[in-house]
C-alpha positions as CSV (number, residue, x, y, z in Angstrom):
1,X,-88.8,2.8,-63.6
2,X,-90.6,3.7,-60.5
3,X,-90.5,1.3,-57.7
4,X,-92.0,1.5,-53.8
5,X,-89.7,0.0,-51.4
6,X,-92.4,-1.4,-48.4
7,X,-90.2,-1.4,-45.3
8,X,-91.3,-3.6,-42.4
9,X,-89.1,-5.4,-40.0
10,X,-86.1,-3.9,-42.1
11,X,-85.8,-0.4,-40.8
12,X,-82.4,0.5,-41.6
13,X,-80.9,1.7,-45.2
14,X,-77.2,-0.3,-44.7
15,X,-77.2,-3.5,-46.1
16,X,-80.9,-3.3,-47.5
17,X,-81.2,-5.6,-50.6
18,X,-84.7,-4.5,-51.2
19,X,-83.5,-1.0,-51.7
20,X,-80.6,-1.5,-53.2
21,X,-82.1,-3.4,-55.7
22,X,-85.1,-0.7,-56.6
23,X,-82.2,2.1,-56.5
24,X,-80.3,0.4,-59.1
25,X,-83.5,0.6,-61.3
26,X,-84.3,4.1,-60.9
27,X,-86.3,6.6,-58.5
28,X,-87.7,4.5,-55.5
29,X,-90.7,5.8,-53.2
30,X,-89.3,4.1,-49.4
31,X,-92.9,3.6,-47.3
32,X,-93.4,2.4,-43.9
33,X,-97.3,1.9,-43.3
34,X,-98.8,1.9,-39.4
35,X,-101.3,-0.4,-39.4
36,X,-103.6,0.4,-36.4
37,X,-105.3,-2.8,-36.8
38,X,-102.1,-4.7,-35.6
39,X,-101.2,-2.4,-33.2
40,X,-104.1,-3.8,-31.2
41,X,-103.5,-7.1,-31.2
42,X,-102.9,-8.8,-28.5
43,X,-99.5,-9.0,-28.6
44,X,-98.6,-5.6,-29.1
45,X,-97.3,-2.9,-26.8
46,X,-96.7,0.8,-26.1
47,X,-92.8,-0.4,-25.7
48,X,-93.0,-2.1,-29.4
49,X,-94.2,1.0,-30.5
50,X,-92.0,3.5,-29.2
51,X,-88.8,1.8,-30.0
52,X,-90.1,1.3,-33.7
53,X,-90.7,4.9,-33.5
54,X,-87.4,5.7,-33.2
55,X,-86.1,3.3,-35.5
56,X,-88.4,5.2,-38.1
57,X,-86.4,8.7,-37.1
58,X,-83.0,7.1,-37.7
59,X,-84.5,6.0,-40.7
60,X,-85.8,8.7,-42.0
61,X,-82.6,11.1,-41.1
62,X,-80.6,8.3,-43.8
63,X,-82.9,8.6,-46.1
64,X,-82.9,11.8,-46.4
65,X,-79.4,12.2,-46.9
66,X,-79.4,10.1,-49.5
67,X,-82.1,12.7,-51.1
68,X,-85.3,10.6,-51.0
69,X,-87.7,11.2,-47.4
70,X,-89.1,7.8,-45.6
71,X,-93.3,8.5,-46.3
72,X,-95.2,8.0,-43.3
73,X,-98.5,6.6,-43.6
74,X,-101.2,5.1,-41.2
75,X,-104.2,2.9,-42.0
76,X,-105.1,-0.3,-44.2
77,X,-101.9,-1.6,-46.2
78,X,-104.1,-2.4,-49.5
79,X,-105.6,1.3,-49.4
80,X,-102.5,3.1,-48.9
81,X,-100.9,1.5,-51.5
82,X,-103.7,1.8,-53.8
83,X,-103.8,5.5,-53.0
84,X,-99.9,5.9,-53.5
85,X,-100.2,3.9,-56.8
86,X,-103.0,5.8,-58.4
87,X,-101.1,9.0,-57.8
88,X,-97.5,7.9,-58.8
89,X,-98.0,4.7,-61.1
90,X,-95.2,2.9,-59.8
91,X,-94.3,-0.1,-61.8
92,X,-93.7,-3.0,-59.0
93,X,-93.1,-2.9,-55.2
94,X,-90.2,-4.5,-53.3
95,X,-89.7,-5.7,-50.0
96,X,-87.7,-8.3,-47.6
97,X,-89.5,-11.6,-46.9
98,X,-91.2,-11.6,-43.3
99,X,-92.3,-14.5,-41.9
100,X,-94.5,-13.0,-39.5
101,X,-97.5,-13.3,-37.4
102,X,-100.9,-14.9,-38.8
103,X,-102.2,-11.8,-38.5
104,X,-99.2,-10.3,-41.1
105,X,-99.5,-12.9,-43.1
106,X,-102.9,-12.4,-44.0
107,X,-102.2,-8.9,-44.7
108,X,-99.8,-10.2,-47.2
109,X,-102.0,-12.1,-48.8
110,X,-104.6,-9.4,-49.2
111,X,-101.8,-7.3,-50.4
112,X,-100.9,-10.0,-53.1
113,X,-104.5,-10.6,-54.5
114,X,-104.7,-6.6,-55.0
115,X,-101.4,-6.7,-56.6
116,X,-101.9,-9.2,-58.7
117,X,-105.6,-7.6,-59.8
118,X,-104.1,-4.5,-60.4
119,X,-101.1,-5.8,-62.5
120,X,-98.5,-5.1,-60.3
121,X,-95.3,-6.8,-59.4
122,X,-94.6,-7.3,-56.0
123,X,-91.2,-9.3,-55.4
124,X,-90.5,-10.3,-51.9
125,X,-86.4,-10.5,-51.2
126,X,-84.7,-13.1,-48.7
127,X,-81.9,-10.1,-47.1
128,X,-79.3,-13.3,-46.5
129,X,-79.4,-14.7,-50.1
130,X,-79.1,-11.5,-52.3
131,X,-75.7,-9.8,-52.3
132,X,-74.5,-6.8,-50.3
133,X,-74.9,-3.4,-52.2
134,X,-75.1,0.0,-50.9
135,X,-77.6,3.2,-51.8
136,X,-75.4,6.1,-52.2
137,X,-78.3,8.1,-53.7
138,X,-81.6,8.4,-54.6
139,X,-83.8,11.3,-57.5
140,X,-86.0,12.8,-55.4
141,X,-89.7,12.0,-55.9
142,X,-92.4,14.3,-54.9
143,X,-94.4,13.2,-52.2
144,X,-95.2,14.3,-48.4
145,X,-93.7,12.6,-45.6
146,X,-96.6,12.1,-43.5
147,X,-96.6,12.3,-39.6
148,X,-96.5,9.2,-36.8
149,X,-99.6,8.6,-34.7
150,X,-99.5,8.8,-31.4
151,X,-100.0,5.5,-29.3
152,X,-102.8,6.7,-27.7
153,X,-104.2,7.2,-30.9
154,X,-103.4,3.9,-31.8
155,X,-105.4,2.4,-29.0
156,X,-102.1,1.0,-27.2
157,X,-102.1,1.4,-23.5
158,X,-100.2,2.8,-21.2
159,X,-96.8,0.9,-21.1
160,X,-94.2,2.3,-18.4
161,X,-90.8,1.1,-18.7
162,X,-88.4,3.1,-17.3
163,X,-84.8,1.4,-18.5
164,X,-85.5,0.4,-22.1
165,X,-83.1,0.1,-24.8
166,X,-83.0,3.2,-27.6
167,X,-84.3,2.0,-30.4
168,X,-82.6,3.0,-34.1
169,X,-80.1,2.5,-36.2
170,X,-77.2,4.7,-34.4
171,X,-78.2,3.1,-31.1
172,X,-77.7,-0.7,-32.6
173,X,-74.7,0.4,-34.2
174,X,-73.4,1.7,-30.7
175,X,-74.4,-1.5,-28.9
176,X,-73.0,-3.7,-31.7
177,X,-69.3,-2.2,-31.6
178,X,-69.5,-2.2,-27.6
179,X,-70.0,-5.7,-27.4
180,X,-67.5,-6.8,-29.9
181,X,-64.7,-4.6,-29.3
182,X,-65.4,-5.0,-25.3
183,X,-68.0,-7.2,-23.7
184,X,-68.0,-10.2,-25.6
185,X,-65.3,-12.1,-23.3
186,X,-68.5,-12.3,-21.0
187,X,-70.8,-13.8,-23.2
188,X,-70.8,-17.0,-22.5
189,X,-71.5,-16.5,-18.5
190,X,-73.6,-13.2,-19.4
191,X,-76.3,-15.9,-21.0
192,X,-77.1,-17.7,-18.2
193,X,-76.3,-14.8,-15.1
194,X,-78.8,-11.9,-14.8
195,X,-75.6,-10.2,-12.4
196,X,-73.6,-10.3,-15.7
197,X,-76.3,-9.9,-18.7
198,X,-76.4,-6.0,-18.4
199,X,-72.5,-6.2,-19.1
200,X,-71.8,-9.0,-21.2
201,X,-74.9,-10.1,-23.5
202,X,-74.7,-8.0,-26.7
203,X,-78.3,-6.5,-26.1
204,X,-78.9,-6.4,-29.6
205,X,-81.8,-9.0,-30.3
206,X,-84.1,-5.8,-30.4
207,X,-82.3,-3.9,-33.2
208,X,-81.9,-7.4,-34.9
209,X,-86.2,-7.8,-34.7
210,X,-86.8,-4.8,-36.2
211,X,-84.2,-4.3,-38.8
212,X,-82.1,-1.2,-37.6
213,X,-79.6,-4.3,-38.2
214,X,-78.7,-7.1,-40.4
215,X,-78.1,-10.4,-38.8
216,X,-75.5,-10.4,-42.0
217,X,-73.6,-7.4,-40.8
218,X,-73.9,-8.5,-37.1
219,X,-72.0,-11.6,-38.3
220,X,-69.4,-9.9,-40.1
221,X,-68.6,-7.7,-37.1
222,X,-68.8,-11.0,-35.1
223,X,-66.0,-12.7,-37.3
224,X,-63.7,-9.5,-38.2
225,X,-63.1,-9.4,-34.7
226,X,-62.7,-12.7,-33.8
227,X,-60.2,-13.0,-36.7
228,X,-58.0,-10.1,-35.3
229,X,-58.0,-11.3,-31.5
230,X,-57.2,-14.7,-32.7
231,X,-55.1,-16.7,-29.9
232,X,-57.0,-14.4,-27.2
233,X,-59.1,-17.3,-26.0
234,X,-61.6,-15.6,-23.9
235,X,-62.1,-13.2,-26.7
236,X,-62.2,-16.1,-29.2
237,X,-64.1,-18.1,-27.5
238,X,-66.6,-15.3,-26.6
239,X,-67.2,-14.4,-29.8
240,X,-68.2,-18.2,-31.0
241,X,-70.6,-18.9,-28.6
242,X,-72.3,-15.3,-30.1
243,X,-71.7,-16.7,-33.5
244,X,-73.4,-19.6,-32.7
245,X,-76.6,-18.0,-30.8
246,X,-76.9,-15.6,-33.6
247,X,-77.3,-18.8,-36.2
248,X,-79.2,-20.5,-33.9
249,X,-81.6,-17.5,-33.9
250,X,-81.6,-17.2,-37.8
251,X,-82.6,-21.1,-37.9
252,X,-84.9,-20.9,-34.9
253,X,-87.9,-18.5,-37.0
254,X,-91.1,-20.2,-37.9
255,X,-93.2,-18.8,-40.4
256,X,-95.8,-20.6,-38.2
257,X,-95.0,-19.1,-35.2
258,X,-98.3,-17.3,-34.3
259,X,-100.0,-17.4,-30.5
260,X,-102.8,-19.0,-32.6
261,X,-100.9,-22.0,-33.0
262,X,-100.3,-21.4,-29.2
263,X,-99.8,-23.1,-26.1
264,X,-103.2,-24.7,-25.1
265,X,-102.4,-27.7,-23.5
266,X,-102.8,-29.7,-20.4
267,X,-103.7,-27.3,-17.3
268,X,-101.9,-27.8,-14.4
269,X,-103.6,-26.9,-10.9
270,X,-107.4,-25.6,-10.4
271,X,-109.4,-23.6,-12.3
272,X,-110.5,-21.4,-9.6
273,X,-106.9,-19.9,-9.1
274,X,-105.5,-19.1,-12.3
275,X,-106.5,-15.6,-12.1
276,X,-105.3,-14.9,-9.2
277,X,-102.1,-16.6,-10.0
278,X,-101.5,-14.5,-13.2
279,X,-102.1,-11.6,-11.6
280,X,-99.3,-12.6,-9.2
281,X,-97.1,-13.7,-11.6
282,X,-97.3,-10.8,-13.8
283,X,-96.8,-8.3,-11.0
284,X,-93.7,-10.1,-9.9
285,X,-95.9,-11.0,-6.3
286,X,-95.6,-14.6,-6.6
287,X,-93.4,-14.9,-3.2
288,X,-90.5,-16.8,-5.3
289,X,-88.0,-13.8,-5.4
290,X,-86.1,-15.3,-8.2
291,X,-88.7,-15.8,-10.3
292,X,-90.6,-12.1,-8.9
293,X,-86.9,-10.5,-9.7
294,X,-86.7,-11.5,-13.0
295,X,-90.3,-10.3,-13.8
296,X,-89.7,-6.7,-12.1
297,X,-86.6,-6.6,-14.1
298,X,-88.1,-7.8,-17.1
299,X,-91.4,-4.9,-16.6
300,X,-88.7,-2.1,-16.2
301,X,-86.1,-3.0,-18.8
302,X,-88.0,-4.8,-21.7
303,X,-85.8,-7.7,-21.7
304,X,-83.8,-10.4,-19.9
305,X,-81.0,-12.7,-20.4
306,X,-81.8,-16.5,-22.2
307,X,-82.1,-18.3,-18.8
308,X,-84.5,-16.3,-17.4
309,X,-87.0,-15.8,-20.2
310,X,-87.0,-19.3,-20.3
311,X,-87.4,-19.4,-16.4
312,X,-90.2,-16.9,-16.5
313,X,-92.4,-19.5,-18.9
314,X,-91.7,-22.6,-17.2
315,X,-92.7,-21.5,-13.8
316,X,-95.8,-19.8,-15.4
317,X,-96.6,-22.9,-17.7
318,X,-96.0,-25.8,-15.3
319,X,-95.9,-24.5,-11.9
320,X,-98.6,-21.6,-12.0
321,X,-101.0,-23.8,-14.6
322,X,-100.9,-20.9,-17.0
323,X,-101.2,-20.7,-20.1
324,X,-101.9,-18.4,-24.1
325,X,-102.6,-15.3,-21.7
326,X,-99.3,-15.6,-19.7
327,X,-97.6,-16.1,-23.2
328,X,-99.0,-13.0,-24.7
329,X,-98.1,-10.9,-21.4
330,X,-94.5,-12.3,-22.1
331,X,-94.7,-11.3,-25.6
332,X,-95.4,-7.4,-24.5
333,X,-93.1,-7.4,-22.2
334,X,-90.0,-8.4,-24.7
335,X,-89.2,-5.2,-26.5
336,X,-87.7,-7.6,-29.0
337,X,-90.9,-9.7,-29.7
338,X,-90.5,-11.4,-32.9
339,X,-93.2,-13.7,-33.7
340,X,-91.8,-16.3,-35.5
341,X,-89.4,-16.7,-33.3
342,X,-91.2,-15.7,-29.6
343,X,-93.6,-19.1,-30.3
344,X,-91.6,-21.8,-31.5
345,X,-89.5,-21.4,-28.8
346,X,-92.5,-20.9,-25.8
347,X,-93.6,-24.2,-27.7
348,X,-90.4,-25.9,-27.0
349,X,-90.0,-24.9,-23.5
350,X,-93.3,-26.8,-23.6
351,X,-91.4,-29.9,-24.8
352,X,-93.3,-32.2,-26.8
353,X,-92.8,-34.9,-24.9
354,X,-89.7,-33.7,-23.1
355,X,-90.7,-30.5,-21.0
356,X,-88.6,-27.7,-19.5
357,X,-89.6,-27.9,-15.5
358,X,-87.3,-25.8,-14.1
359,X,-86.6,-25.4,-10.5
360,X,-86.9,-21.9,-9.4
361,X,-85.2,-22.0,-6.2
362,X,-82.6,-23.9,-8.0
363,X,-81.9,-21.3,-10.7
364,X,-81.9,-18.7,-8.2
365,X,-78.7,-20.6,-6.0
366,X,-77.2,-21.1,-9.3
367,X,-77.4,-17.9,-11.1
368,X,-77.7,-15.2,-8.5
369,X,-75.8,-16.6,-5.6
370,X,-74.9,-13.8,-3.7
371,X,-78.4,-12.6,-4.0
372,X,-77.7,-9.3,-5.4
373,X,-80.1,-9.4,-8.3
374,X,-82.9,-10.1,-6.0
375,X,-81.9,-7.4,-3.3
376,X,-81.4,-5.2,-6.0
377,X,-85.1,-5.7,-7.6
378,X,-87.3,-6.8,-4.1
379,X,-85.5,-4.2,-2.0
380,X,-88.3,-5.6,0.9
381,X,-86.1,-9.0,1.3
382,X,-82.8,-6.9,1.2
383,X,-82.1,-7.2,4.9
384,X,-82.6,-11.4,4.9
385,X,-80.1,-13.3,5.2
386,X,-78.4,-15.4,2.3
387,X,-80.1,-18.6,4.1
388,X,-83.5,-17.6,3.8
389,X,-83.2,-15.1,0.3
390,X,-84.1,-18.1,-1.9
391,X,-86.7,-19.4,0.4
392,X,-88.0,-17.1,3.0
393,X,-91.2,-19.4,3.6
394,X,-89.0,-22.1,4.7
395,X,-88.1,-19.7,7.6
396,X,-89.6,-18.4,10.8
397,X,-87.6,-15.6,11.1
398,X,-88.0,-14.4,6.9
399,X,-91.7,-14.3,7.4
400,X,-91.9,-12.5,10.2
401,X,-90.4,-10.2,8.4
402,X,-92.0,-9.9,5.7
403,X,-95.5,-10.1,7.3
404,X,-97.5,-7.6,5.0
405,X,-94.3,-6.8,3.1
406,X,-93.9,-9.5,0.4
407,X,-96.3,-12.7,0.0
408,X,-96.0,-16.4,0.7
409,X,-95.6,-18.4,-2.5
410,X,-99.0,-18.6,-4.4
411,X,-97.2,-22.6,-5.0
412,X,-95.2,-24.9,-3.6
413,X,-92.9,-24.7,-6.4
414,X,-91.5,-28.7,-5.4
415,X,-95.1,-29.8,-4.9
416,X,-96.1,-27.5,-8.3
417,X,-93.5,-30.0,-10.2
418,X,-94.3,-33.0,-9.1
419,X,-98.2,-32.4,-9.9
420,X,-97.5,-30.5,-13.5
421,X,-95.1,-34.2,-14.1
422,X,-98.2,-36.1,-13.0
423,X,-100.5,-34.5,-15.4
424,X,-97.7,-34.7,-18.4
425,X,-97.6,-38.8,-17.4
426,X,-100.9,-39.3,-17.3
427,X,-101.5,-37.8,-21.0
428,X,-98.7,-38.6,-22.7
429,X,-99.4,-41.1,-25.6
430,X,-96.5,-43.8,-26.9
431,X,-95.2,-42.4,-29.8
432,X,-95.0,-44.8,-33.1
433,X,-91.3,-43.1,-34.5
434,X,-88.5,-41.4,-32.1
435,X,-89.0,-37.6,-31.6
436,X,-87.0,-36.0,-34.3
437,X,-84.2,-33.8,-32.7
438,X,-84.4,-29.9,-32.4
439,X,-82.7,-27.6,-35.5
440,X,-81.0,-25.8,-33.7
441,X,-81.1,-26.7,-29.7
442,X,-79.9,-24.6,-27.0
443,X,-79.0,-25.0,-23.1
444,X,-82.1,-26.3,-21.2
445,X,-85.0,-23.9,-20.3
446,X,-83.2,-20.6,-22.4
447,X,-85.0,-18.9,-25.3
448,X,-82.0,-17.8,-27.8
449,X,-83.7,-14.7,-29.2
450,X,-82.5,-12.4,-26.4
451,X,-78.9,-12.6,-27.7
């Protein structure tokens, strides 16, 4: 029996179930299908793309060792399919369970209704309740490979970022035996210090968003290592606080999570400025060098540690009056953008009755310190003093320096607060039953899916 394997957010042939499943069954065709309509929404980026790009060349190098080439094909999900069934009859189509964006969803549903109509099978797998298996091989089924568009093709543009991560299955593999045979001591500190998160977060929540791993095999890693380094405490201990993000990331997708279900509520500050206070924000020219740090880093890596993602949105949500656009610049910018997990957790930073107001200068004198993260990305305040790195407004000397060089703060960030606490007083509404606790919470103000 003929089966098509639909890969998605699963780009990897270890621990597939999907695969392994159609393998067992006979000849499979494996099809990845870019879709140019998502690739212009809003959320996507040049950075997704070229990270998914080479997940799709690992990909295809396994697959072809196993004796069956990854087909390439770009347009409309329900005509490529139709095409590939009309030519090669296959009997059903297989695929991992992705919660996805709105916009994927709907795709899947137009995918079911032609499935349905043209009497195929289409069984959706959950990867963490079907049993390990391996493909060893696969018959060879005639078919051409197909070619990747370019992103300019794809309408995506320009996207510069100098430092980010290697996509692909070797490239996850390397990061995931770095950090637990060596960096995972660090964890626990690496989540909250941008000095330390190059060196001690596992970096892995990109290969874990687009498949090139399995959260299952990431977990197994996790706890054969943990078991041979027992009574080594800051390995030990390490390696739990991973164990425990990683669940917390598994529980923490929404299949609701969508910017359409987004972040549209109360405005904080005038109208008249928001513009020009994204436009600040997003360049990293919003005179609060932690906050302008994380955001330079952020635009020339593709990611940041747990603290400061969650830093980025609560200055940009409550202090800058920001709001779905900020959110979706954010969602670009994260080379590990998962939807359903990226929204729920921008919506709990929000709060629901108990927001996230973080205090910028604060975070900066607890996390960086010595200042080196902000020397290291605004080289202009290099030459300040430790006094006046955190709040160079607040001193004559700083802003003579800087005159022309870096701006003054386009807020107050204490005045910002106190006005974005106002607003949330003024509309909250007395609730008739407690607020139900979060699944699976985390340290105020971080967003677990960095890992």
């Amino acid at each position: 029996m003929l089966s098509l394997v639909w890969f998605k957010r699963d780009l990897r042939v270890a621990d597939h179930p999907a695969l392994a499943m159609a393998a067992a069954q006979g000849p499979v065709l494996p099809l990845y299908i870019i879709e140019p309509e998502y690739w212009v929404q809003p959320e996507a980026a040049a950075r997704h793309y070229g990270f998914v790009t080479e997940c799709l060349a690992d990909l295809q190098r396994d697959l072809v060792a196993l004796g069956q080439p990854l087909l390439l094909r770009d347009g409309d999900a329900v005509t490529v399919l139709e095409r590939l069934r009309a030519k090669h009859r296959f009997t059903q189509i297989i695929s991992h369970k992705d919660s996805g964006s709105a916009w994927d969803r709907a795709r899947d549903q137009r995918v079911a209704a032609w499935a349905q109509e043209a009497g195929l099978r289409w069984l959706e797998l959950d990867p963490d309740e079907v049993p390990q298996a391996e493909v060893t091989a696969l018959p060879h089924v005639a078919e051409g490979t197909g070619a990747l568009p370019s992103a300019r093709s794809l309408k995506l543009p320009e996207d510069r970022c100098d430092f980010r991560q290697k996509g692909g299955r070797e490239a996850g593999v390397a990061a995931l035996q770095g950090f637990v045979e060596a960096r995972a001591p660090l964890y626990p500190k690496a989540q909250d210090s941008p000095v330390l998160a190059e060196r001690g977060s596992s970096r892995l929540s990109a290969y874990l968003a687009y498949g090139a791993l399995s959260q299952r095999e990431v977990a197994q890693a996790a706890a054969e290592v943990k078991a041979a380094r027992r009574g080594q405490a800051d390995w030990v201990r390490g390696l739990r606080r991973f164990e425990r993000q990683l669940a917390a990331r598994g529980a923490g997708a929404s299949p609701a999570g969508s910017q359409d279900a987004g972040c549209e509520g109360p405005q904080y500050g005038p109208d008249v400025d928001r513009a020009v206070r994204f436009a600040a924000w997003s360049a990293g020219e919003t005179g609060l060098p932690f906050v302008d740090a994380s955001m330079r880093y952020l635009r020339a890596t593709g990611w940041l540690n747990a603290r400061m993602r969650g830093l980025l949105w609560s200055v940009a949500r409550f202090h800058l009056g920001l709001d779905t656009r900020a959110a979706l610049h954010l969602a670009r910018s994260f080379t590990d953008y998962d939807s359903a997990l990226f929204w729920p957790q921008i919506r709990q930073i929000e709060g629901a009755g108990r927001p996230m107001i973080l205090d910028p200068v604060k975070q900066g004198l607890l996390q960086d310190p010595s200042g080196a993260f902000i020397r290291r990305w605004l080289p202009e305040l290099a030459a300040l003093p430790d006094a006046a790195l955190h709040r160079p407004w607040a001193s004559a000397q700083a802003r003579r320096h800087l005159a022309g060089r870096y701006p003054e703060p386009v807020v107050d960030p204490a005045s910002a607060a106190k006005q974005a606490r106002a607003v949330l007083a003024r509309q909250a509404k007395p609730r008739s039953t407690p607020i139900a606790p979060r699944r699976a919470p985390v340290a105020a103000g971080q967003m677990c899916l960095d890992l």
